[in-house]
N, C-alpha and C positions, 0 to 999 in steps of 0.2 A: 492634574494630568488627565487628559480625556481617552479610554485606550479604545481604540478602534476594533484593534482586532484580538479576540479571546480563542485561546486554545483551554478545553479541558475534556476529562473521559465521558463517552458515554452516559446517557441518561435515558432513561424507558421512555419519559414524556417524548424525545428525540425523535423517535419513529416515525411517526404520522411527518414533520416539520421537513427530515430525512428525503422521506420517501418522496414528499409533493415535489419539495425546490427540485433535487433531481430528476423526477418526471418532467416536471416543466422547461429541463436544459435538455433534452434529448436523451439524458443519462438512465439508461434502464436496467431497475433493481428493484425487483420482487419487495413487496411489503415484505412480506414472510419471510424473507432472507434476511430483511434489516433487521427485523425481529428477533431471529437467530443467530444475530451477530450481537444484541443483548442479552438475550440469553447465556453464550457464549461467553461474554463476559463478566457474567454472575457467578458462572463456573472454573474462570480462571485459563478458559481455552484459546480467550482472545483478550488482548485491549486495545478499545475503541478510542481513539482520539477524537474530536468534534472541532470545527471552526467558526465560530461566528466574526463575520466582519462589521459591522456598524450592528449588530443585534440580528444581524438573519444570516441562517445556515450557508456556511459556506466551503464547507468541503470535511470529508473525514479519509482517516486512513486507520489501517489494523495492522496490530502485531501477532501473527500465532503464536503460542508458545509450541507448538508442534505442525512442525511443516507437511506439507503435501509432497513436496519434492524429496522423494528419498535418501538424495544426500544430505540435507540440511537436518530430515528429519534424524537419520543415526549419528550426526555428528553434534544432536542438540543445540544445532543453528537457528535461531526463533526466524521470522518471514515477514517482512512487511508485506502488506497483501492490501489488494483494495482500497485503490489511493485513489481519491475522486476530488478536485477541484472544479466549481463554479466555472463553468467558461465565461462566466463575462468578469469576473473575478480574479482571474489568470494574472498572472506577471504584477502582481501586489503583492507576493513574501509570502503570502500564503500556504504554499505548498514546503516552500524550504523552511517556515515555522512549527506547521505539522510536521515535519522531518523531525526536525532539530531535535523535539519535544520527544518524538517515537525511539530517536536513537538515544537519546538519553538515558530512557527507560531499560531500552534493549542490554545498552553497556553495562549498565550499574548492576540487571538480571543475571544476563549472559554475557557481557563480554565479548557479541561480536553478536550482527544482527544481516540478515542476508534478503537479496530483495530478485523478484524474477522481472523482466525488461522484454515486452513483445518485439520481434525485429522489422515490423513495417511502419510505412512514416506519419504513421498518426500515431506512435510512439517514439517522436523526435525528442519529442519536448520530455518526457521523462529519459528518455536516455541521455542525453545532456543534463538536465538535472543529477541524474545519479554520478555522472563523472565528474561533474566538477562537485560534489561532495563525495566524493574521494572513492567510489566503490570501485571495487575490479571483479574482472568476472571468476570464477571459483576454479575455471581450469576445468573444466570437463566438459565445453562443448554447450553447442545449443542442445535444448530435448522438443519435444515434441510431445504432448500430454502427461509431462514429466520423466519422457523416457529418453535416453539418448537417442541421437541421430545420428545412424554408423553413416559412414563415408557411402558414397555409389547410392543411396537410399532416396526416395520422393516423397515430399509430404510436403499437407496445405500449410500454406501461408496464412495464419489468422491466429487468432487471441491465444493457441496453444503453443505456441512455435515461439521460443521463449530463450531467452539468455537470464541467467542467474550469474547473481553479483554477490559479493559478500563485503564487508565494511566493519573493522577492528580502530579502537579508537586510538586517538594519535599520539 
């Protein structure tokens, strides 16, 4: 059987491979971030998923085990965070095998894994991914750099401006 497409954790050598393919799709992320995201999980504060498709990188996503979002974080809900697919790589399973694989992990951990969903439309495609694998939003609103957003209130529209979902297994 020939496998095309390989999911496994993080690896150091990753970094440099990481950092280019994604440069080279428009996708911009700090070496020293990626780096910190190995780091991270050498320490247990993250895990890094990795995807190669025929042998070359192609997309990763993270678990925190301690969220940024202060509800996830006191209620010990870990955070998929940082979910990056190939665009020319798109629409091959890819990203719902990276899922699969993360909630797996999430479940068997915690018992229930939660994910934040930017609301403008170059966040289509994962907001439809995440409902049809099954997430629902947590019930308290959109936030806004993790903070809620009272009613009557203005704030920008961009990568802060966020709905969070949570996902308990079936």
């Amino acid at each position: 059987m020939n496998t095309i497409l390989q999911i496994r954790p993080m690896e150091h050598n990753d970094i440099t491979v990481i950092f280019q393919t994604l440069e080279q799709h428009g996708i911009s992320k700090p070496e020293d971030y990626i780096a910190r995201c190995w780091e991270e999980n050498k320490t247990g504060g993250r895990i890094t998923l990795v995807a190669f498709y025929d042998g070359k990188f192609a997309g990763w996503l993270h678990l925190l085990s301690q969220s940024y979002y202060p509800y996830f974080s006191r209620n010990g809900i870990p955070e998929i965070n940082n979910f990056d697919v190939v665009p020319t790589l798109r629409r091959l399973g890819i990203g719902n095998a990276l899922m699969e694989a993360i909630e797996q992990i999430a479940f068997e951990k915690y018992g229930i894994v939660g994910i934040g969903v930017g609301l403008y439309a170059s966040y289509g495609s994962a907001q439809r991914i995440y409902a049809r694998r099954g997430y629902i939003p947590d019930g308290r609103g959109i936030t806004y750099a993790s903070e809620p957003v009272e009613p009557g209130s203005s704030v920008q529209v961009d990568d802060d401006l966020v709905l969070y979902l949570i996902k308990e297994p079936d």
